[in-house]
Residue, then its C-alpha position, 0 to 999 in steps of 0.5 A: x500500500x505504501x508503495x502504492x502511495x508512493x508511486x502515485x505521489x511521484x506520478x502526480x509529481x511528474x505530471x505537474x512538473x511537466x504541466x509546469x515546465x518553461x517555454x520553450x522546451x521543444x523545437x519551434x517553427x516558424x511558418x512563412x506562407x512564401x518561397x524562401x528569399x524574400x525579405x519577410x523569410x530572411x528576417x523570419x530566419x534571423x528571428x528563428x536564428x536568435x530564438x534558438x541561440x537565446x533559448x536553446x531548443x532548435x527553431x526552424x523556418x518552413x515555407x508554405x507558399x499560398x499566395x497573397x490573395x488565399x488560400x493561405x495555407x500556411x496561415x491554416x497551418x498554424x490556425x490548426x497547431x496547438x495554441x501554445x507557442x510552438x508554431x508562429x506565423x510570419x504573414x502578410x497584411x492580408x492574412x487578418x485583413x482578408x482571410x477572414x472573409x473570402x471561405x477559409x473555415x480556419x480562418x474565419x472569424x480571425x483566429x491569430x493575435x500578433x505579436x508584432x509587426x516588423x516590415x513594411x516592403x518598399x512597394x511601388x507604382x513605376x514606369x520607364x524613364x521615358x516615359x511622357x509623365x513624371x508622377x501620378x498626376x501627369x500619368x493620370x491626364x496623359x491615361x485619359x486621351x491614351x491606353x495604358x497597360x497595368x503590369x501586378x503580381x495578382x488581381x486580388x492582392x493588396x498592392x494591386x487593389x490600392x493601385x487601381x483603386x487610386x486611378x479611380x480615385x484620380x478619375x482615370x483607369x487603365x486600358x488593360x492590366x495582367x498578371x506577371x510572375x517577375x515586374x523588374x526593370x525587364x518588364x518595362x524596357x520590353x514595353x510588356x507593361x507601361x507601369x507596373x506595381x513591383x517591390x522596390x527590389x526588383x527595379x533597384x538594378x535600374x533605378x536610374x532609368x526608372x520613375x518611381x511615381x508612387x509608393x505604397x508604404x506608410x512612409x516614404x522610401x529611404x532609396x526614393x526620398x522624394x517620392x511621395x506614397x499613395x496616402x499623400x496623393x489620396x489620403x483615403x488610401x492609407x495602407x501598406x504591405x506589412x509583415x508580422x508576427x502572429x499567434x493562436x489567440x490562446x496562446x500563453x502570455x509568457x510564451x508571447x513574451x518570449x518570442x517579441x523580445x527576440x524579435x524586437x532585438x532582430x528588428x533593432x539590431x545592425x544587421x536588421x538595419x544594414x538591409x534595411x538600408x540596402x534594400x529600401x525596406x522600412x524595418x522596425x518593431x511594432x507591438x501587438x498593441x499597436x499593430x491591432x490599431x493597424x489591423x483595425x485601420x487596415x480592415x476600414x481602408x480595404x473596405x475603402x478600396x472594395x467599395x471604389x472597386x465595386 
């Protein structure tokens, strides 16, 4: 009978060390819903990176590519997983703000919180060199009594949607637009597009020969200073291409805790900045406070867009 005892003391034991035990003590993934490469899965990987030489338990980035109009299925991953800390979400401004209303069950209504936001893609409105306007408001005149083709990465994405959107806004419209898998310094030197909706990048080989007329960032770009963004030009298009991350809403506070304060050190730390600098991207970190307020204001900007479009 004692032994009895005993053993059932030191189960329950056990049981509630284990129940007690500190995050993290197995390995983490990060779930990105792009190929890797880009700027929000380099920045991922450096996060993931400090995680594991902070913590030491292994911590991994996986990529899930699904686009950035759905069906998310990165997102729909990490909607799944366990609400407790070991699977995190880097995604886009369109996982909270369109994926809870396009038919994805696991993400309808939004099950993520964020930890944080971190990245805004220095995206842009661009047209060759020689071409017969100088911003927006020439390239708007000059498209009433002339066809202009839109070059974007999907009808459904954000960028695409703002950039539209602001012709309408502007009294104008484009006489044709497509869908390119690469918008770079090719795309208008072959005149496949007169202007095209690109990440800032992807013409950075060219920007000499290029006019940015536009982007579409909260701020203005470091590498186009005087470049305004589509929010000064019609201020009633407020919104960007954002990246951050995100977590189960059950997910445990401490757990939280723990992955923002690496990410806010990768965020702040030199190397962070050097790509910054290199590639135009506005880095930072955003708290989860703050980066509700954005979600919320992004939510009432798309609505916006959807209503000029419709």
């Amino acid at each position: 009978m004692k032994k009895s005892i005993l053993f059932l003391f030191m189960s329950l034991s056990f049981l509630a060390f284990s129940a007690q035990a500190e995050y993290p003590e197995k390995p983490v993934t990060f779930v990105v819903p792009w190929p890797p490469g880009d700027l929000e899965d380099v920045l991922t990987r450096m996060i993931a990176d400090e995680f594991q030489a902070e913590y030491g338990v292994p911590a991994a980035v996986v990529n899930k590519p699904g686009g950035g109009g759905g069906p998310f299925p990165g997102a729909v991953e990490v909607a799944n997983a366990p609400a407790d800390g070991y699977t995190v979400g880097s995604f886009i401004i369109a996982i909270p703000v369109v994926g809870p209303n396009i038919g994805i069950p696991e993400l309808s209504p939004n099950p993520f919180d964020p930890i944080g936001n971190f990245l805004t893609y220095p995206f842009v409105i661009a047209a060759s060199g020689d071409a017969p306007y100088n911003d927006m408001q020439e390239l708007a005149e000059y498209a009433k009594n002339n066809d202009l083709a839109l070059g974007h990465f999907g009808a459904p994405l954000i960028p695409t949607r703002v950039t539209l959107a602001m012709a309408a806004k502007m009294g104008f419209e484009y006489a044709s637009d497509a869908a390119f898998d690469a918008l770079d310094c090719n795309t208008l030197a072959s005149g496949d597009a007169d202007v095209i909706n690109t990440t800032l990048q992807l013409v950075l080989p060219c920007l000499d020969s290029v006019k940015v007329l536009a982007s579409i960032t909260g701020d203005r770009i470091s590498k186009t200073p005087d470049t305004p963004t589509v929010a000064e030009i019609v201020p009633d298009l407020n919104i960007a291409l954002w990246n951050g991350l995100f977590v189960h809403k059950d997910t445990p506070a401490d757990a939280r805790e723990k992955i923002r304060s690496v990410a806010m050190r990768v965020m702040q730390s030199d190397k962070a900045q050097e790509l910054s600098e290199e590639t135009g991207a506005l880095i930072y970190w955003q708290d989860a406070d703050q980066a509700n307020e954005q979600i919320n204001r992004d939510i009432a900007t798309f609505g916006r867009i959807s209503e000029i479009l419709e």
